[in-house]
Structure formats: structure tokens, C-alpha cells
C-alpha positions as CSV (number, residue, x, y, z in Angstrom):
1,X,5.5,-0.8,18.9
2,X,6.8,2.8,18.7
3,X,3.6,4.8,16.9
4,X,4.1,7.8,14.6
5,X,4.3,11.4,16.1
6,X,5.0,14.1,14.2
7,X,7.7,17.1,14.7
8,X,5.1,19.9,13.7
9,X,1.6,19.8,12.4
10,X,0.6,22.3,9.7
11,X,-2.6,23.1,9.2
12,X,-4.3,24.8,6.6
13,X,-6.3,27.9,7.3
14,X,-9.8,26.6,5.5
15,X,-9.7,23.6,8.0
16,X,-8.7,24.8,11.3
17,X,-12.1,24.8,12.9
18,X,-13.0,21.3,10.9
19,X,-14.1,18.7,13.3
20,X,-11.5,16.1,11.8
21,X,-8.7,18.5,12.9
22,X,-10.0,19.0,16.2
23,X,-9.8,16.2,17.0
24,X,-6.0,15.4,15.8
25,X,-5.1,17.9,17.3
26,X,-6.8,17.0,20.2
27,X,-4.6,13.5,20.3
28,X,-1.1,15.8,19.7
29,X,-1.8,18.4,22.2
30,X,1.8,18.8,22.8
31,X,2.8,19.2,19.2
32,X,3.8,22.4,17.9
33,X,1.1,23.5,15.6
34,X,1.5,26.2,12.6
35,X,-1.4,27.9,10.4
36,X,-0.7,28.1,7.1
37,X,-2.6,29.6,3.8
38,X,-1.3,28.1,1.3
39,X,0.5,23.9,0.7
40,X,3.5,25.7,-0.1
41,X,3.9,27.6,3.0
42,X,4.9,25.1,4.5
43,X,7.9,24.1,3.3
44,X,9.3,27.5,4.5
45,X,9.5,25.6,8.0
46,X,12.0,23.0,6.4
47,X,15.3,23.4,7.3
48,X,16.9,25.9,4.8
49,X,20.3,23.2,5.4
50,X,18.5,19.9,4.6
51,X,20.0,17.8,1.7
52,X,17.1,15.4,1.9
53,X,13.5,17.1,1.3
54,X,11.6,14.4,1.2
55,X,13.1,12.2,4.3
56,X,13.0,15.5,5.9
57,X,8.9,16.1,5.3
58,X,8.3,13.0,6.7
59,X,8.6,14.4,10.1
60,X,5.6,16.3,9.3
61,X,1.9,16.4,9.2
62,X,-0.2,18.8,7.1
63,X,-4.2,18.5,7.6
64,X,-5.9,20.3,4.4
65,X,-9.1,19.5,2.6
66,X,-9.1,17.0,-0.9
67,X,-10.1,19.5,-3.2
68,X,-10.4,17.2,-6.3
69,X,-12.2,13.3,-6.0
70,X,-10.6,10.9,-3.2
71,X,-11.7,8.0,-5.6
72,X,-10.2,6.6,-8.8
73,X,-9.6,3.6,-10.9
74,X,-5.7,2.2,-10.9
75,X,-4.8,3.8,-14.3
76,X,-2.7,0.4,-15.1
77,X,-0.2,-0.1,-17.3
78,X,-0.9,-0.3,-20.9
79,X,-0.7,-4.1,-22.6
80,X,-1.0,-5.2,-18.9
81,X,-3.3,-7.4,-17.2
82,X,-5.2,-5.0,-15.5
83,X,-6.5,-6.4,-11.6
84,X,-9.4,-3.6,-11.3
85,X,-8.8,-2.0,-8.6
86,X,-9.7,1.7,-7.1
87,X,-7.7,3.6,-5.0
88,X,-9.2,5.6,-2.5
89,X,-7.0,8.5,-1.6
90,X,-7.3,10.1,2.2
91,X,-3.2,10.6,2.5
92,X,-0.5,11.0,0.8
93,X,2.8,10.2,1.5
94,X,4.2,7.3,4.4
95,X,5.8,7.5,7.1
96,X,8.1,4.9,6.7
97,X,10.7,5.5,4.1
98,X,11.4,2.3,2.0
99,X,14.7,2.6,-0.6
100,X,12.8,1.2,-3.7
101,X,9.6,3.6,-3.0
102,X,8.5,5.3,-6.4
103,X,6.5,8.1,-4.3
104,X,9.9,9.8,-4.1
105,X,9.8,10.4,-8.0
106,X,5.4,10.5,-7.6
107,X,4.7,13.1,-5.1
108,X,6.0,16.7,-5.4
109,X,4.9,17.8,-1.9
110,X,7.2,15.6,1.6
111,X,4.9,16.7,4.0
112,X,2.7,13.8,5.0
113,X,-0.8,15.4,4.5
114,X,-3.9,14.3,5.7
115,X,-7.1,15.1,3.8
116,X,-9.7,15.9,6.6
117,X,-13.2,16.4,4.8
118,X,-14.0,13.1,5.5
119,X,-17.7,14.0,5.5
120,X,-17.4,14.3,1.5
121,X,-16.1,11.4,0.6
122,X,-19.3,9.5,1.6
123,X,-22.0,11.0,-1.4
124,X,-19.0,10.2,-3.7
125,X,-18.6,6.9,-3.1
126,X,-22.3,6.8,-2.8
127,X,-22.7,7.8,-6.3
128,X,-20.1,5.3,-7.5
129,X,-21.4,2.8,-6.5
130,X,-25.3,3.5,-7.0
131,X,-24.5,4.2,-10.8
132,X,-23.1,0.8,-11.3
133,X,-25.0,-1.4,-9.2
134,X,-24.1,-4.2,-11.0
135,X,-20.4,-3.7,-10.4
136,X,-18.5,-5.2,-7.8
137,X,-15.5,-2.6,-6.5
138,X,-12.7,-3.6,-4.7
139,X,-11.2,-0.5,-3.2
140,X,-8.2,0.2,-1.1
141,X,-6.1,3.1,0.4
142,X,-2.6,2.0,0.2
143,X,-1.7,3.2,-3.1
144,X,-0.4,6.8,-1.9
145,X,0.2,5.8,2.1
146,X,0.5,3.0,4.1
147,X,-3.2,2.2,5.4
148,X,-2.8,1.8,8.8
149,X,0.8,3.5,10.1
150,X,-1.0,6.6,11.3
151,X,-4.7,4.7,12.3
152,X,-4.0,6.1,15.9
153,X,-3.9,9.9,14.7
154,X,-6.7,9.9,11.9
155,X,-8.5,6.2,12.8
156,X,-9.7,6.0,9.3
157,X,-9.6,1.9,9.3
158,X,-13.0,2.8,12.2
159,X,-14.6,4.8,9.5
160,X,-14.1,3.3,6.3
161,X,-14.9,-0.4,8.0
162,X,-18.1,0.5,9.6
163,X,-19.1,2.0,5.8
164,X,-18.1,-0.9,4.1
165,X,-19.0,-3.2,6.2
166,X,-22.6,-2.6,4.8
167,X,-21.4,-2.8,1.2
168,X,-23.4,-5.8,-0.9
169,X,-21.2,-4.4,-4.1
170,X,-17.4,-3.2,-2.6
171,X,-15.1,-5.0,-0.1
172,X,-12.0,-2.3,1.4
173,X,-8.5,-3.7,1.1
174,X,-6.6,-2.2,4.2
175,X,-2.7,-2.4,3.4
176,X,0.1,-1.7,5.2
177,X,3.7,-2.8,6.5
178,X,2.7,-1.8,10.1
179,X,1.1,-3.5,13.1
180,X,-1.3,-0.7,14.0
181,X,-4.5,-2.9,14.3
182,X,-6.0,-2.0,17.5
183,X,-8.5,0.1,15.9
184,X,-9.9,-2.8,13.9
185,X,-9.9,-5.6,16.1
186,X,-13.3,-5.4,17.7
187,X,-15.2,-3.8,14.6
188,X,-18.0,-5.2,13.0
189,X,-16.8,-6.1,9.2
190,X,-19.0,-8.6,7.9
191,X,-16.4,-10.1,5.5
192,X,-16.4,-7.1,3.5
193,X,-12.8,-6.1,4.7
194,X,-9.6,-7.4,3.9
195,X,-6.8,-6.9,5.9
196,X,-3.5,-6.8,3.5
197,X,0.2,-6.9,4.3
198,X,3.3,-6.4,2.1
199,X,5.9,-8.6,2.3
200,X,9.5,-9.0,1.3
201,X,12.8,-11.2,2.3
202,X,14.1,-10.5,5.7
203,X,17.3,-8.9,4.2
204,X,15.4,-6.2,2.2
205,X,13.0,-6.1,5.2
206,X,15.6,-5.0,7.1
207,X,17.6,-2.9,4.8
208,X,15.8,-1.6,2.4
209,X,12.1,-1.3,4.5
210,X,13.6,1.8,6.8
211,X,11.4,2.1,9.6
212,X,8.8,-0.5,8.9
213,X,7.8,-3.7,11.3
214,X,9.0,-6.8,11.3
215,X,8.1,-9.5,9.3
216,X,7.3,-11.7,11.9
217,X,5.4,-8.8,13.5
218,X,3.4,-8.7,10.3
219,X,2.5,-11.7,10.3
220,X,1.6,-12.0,13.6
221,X,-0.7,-9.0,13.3
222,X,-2.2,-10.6,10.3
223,X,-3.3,-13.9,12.9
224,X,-4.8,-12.1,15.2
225,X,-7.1,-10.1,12.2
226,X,-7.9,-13.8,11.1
227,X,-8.4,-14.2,14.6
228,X,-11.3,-11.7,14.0
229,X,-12.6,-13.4,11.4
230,X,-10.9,-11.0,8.1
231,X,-9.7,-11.8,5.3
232,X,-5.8,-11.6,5.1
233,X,-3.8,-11.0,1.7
234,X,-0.1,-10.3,0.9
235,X,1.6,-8.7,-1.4
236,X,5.4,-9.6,-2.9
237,X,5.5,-6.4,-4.5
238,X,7.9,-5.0,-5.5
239,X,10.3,-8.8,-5.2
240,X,14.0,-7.4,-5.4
241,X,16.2,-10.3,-7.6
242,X,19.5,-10.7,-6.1
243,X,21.8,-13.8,-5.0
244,X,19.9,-16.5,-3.3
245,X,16.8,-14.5,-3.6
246,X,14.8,-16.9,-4.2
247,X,15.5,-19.2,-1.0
248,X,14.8,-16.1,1.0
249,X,11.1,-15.3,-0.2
250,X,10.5,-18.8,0.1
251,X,11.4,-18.6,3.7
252,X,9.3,-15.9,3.9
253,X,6.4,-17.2,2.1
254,X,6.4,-20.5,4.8
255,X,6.2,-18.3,7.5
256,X,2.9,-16.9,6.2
257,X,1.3,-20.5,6.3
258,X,3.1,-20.9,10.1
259,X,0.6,-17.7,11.0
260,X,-2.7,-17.9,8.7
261,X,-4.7,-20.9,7.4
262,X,-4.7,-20.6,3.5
263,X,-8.7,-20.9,3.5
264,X,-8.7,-17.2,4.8
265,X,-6.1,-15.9,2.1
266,X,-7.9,-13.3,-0.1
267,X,-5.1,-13.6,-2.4
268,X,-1.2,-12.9,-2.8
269,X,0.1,-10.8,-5.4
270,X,4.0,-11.1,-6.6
271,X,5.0,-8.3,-8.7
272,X,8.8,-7.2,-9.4
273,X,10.8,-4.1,-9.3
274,X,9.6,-1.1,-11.7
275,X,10.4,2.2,-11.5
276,X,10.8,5.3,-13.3
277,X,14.5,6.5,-14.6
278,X,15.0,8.7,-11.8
279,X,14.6,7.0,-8.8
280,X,17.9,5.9,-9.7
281,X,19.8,9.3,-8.8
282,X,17.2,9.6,-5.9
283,X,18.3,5.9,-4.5
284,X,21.8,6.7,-4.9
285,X,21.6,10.2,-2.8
286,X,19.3,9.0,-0.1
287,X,20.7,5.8,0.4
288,X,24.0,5.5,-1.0
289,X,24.2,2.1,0.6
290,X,21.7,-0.1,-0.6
291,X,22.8,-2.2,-3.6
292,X,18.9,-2.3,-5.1
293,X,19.8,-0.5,-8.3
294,X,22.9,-2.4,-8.9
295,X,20.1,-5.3,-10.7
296,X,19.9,-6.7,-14.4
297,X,17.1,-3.6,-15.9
298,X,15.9,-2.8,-18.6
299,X,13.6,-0.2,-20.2
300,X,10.2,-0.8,-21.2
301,X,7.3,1.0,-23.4
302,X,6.0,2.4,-20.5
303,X,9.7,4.2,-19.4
304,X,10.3,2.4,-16.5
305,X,13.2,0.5,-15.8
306,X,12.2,-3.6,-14.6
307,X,14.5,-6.7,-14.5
308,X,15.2,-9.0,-17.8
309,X,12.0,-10.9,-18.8
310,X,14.3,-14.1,-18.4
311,X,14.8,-13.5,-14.4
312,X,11.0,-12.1,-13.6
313,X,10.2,-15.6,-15.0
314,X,12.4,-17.8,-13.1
315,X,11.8,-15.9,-10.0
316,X,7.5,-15.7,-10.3
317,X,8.1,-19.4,-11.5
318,X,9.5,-20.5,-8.3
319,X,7.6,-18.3,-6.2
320,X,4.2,-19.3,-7.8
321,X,4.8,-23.3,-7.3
322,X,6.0,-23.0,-4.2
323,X,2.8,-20.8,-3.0
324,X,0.5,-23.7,-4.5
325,X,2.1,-26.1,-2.8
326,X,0.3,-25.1,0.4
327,X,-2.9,-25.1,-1.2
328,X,-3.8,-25.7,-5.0
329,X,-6.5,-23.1,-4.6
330,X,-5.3,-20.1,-3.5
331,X,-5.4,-17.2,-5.4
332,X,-1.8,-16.2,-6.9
333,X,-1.4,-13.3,-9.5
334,X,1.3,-11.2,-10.8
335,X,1.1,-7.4,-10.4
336,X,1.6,-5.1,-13.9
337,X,2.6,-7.7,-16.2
338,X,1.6,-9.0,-19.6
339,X,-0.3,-11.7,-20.4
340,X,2.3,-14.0,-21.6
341,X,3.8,-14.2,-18.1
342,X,0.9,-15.3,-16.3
343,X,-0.2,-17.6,-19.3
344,X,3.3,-19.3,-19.0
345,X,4.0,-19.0,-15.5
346,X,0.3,-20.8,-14.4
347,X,-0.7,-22.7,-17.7
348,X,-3.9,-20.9,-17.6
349,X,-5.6,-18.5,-20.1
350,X,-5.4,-15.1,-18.6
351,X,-6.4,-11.6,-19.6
352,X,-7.9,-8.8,-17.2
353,X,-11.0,-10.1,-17.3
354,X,-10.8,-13.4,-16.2
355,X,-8.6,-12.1,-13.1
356,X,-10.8,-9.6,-12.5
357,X,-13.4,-11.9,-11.7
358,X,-11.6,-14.7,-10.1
359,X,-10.7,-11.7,-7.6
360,X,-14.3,-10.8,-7.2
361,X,-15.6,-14.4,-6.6
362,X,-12.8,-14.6,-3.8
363,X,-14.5,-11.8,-1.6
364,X,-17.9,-11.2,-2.8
């Protein structure tokens, strides 16, 4: 496994004493490092010629400080079933570079930057939770970032596990498409950690997931968490439809059974393709050859563009019963959709509620 090292490493001026940069940069000692006063600064050490911004800042790491709350409810999606969830924000931005990602229409600033004041983030989540005692939280860091694709420089899965590890109200949901586990392997959890992976077909896996594992490295690393005695989830998010498709996430959905006993299975979340209008130009320049926006879309209230109901509901259909084939009682759900799909799709009653609490019985 090749780990992620960066090109340069800016740093903002307020920080550069900070014990959290210190000791990055005592782990890149041979990285070039530049002071800067301001986020913008740095990108006047892009190359002037570079036709690719955002692939470009990738390269880079920028340790600053979080200025504004590293915790906050997902927002969802209006008329949706709404999971509950809170994203906890220490990064922004991913080392891997995925076609379909929707960070590239999200995030105005390519550097990958790392928020160091670490120390703050305690008394606020502190406060969260001691104000609503009688809440259960399930929290995770993968909503701006990949969780664990740059443990080895920050080792925020040691930090965040050992505090919520002690949690009676919160669990943390770790997700990532890397294998960069070592750092979690021989920590105390206590069941209050999930360790989450996203998933696709092998063919966008391998097209479309630039720089990401393996799906059977995945998968493996998710047995030897299990191994440990986490909780493992996946998520089938976003499922590309295209020829055959569905053949091809089945294949992939028995190979998660061939790695992890089902009892240990958090949940698995299947949600399709959504984006905003302009990822499409973006796809096209960056990567000219993937055929991902070529699908059947259509735009909805909420401006982005998703598949025909008609196809989300053949492919969750199939997807769905083939899951509960391997065991009636996992927990299957379907990421930022109405409550007609799941209703029809499960022959359950559903609304946010219900799902909200099914989740928090799973882990609690």
C-alpha cells in the first residue's frame, strides 16, 4: 500500500508553532514547507500552466486552524428521508480523485487542508452532546474527506476513537475507500466505532475511483477491523446504472459476505448518482473518458440532476433483495430519497423517524 505524501506543505502563519503541526511536520521532514498568511496565498505556488486546479491541489497539504464549528447536522435534502447524521469536519478535500465526486463543484479551495486545533473540538462536542443527553448522535468524518487516506500524517482515527470510545450517547462512523487501518487496529473502542467502507462495481472501481484501493483490499481491511471486534458498514453510494450493472454490484455485494459475518454489519446504504448541473462540464474536462454522464438524468426540485425514478427502482429493487438474502435482518436503506421508494422498495412504512431509530438501535 503506497501512503499519501504530499508535494509541499503550506502552513498558515497563526499555526506554525501549534503542537498538531509539529508534529506533521515532524513525519514530512523532507517535504518542502512554505509559510503563508493568508488561504489564498497559496495557490500562488500552483503552477501558473495547470489546466486542472483542483487535481492539481491535490498534491498539497495546507495545515490552518477551523475558524467556524467542526460539527454539524447533514443538512439533507428536502422531502427526503432524512438518516440523522452529523458530520464532523477535520479536512477537507481527498486525496484520491473519484470522476463522479461532487466536492469538485462543493469546495472552492484544491489544497487538501488540515484543520489542526484539534484541542477545540473537544468542549464542542462536549457541549453537544451534554445539552441533549437524551439524544443518541451518530457522527462521522467522511462527508468532506476520506476518513482514513491520510491517518498516517494527522492519526485522527487514535484521537477521535479513544474519545468516543467513552461515549454512552454517540458512536463515530470512520469511512473511507482506503486500507490505512494500522492506527486502529489495537485501540480500545468498546463498540462505539464503526468502521465504514464505500463500495462500487469493479468496473467503476477501477475507472472511475482514480487512485483509490481495491475492492478486495477493502474488504479485506474491513475483516481484519471485524477481526478487532468493530462494527463494519458499507456504502453503495453513489450506484452508477449502466449495462449489466446490476450483475456487477451483486458480484460485489457477495464478496462482502466472503469477508464479514452479517451479524457485525452496522448497516449498508445504496444511494444513486446525484449531482449538481455542473459537474457535468467539470467530468467532461477532467476526465474526458469516463462515460458516467452519458446516463438517463433528470432534474429534480432540489437542482440536481439523478437517474429516471423507473431505473433507481429496478436497480435498489434488485440490490435490496439480493442483500436480504444473506440475512433477513440486516439493516438496508437508501441514501437521499423519498419516502415512496423505500415504502415500495421494502414494503415497510418509512419516514425519517422510524430509520433514524432503527439506525440507533443497531449501535447503541
Amino acid at each position: 500500500m503506497k501512503l499519501y505524501k504530499p508535494e509541499k506543505i503550506f502552513i498558515d502563519k497563526a499555526v506554525v508553532n501549534h503542537p498538531e503541526t509539529l508534529t506533521i511536520l515532524n513525519k514530512l521532514k523532507d517535504v518542502e514547507k512554505i509559510v503563508v498568511t493568508e488561504d489564498k496565498d497559496c495557490l500562488d505556488y500552483l503552477p501558473e500552466n495547470s489546466s486542472d486546479t483542483f487535481g492539481e491541489g491535490k498534491k498539497y497539504l495546507y495545515l490552518t486552524r477551523q475558524k467556524g464549528n467542526f460539527f454539524k447536522p447533514c443538512p439533507c435534502t428536502q422531502k427526503h428521508i432524512c438518516c440523522g447524521y452529523n458530520f464532523i469536519n477535520l479536512v477537507t478535500n481527498c486525496n484520491y480523485d473519484c470522476t463522479y465526486c461532487i466536492m469538485q463543484t462543493y469546495l472552492n479551495f484544491p489544497l487538501i487542508r488540515v484543520f489542526v486545533n484539534i484541542e477545540d473540538f473537544y468542549p464542542e462536542m462536549d457541549k453537544v452532546f451534554e445539552d441533549n443527553p437524551e439524544k443518541f448522535y451518530r457522527c462521522g468524518t467522511g462527508e468532506l474527506t476520506d476518513s482514513l487516506s491520510i491517518d498516517h500524517i494527522t492519526e485522527h482515527s487514535i484521537k477521535l476513537i479513544k474519545y468516543f470510545s467513552q461515549k454512552k450517547n454517540a458512536i463515530l462512523e470512520l469511512k473511507t475507500k482506503s486500507v490505512n487501518i494500522e492506527n486502529v487496529l489495537d485501540l480500545e473502542h468498546n463498540r462505539r466505532i464503526v468502521m465504514s467502507w464505500s463500495l462500487n462495481s469493479e468496473k467503476i472501481a477501477s475507472l472511475d475511483e482514480k487512485g483509490a484501493t481495491t475492492l478486495k483490499e477493502r474488504l479485506m481491511a474491513a475483516k481484519k477491523c471485524e477481526e478487532k471486534g468493530y462494527l463494519v458498514s458499507f456504502h453503495f453510494d453513489p450506484v452508477i446504472i449502466y449495462d449489466d450493472c446490476i450483475e456487477d454490484y451483486k458480484h460485489t455485494i457477495k464478496e462482502i459476505f466472503d469477508h464479514v459475518k452479517p451479524e457485525n454489519i452496522a448497516w449498508i446504504s445504496i444511494g444513486s448518482l446525484r449531482f449538481m448541473p455542473e459537474l457535468s462540464n467539470i467530468m467532461r474536462s477532467r476526465f474526458p473518458e469516463s462515460n458516467i454522464m452519458f446516463g438517463e438524468f433528470i432534474t429534480g426540485e432540489d437542482r440536481k440532476k439523478r437517474y429516471f425514478k423507473k431505473l433507481r427502482k429496478k436497480v435498489y429493487g434488485e440490490l435490496y433483495d439480493y442483500l436480504k438474502s444473506f440475512d433477513a435482518k440486516l439493516l438496508v436503506y437508501f441514501c437521499m430519497e423519498r419516502q415512496s421508494i423505500h415504502e415500495e422498495i421494502t414494503g415497510e412504512k418509512m419516514n425519517s423517524k422510524i430509520l433514524q431509530d432503527r439506525m440507533d438501535e443497531r449501535v447503541r
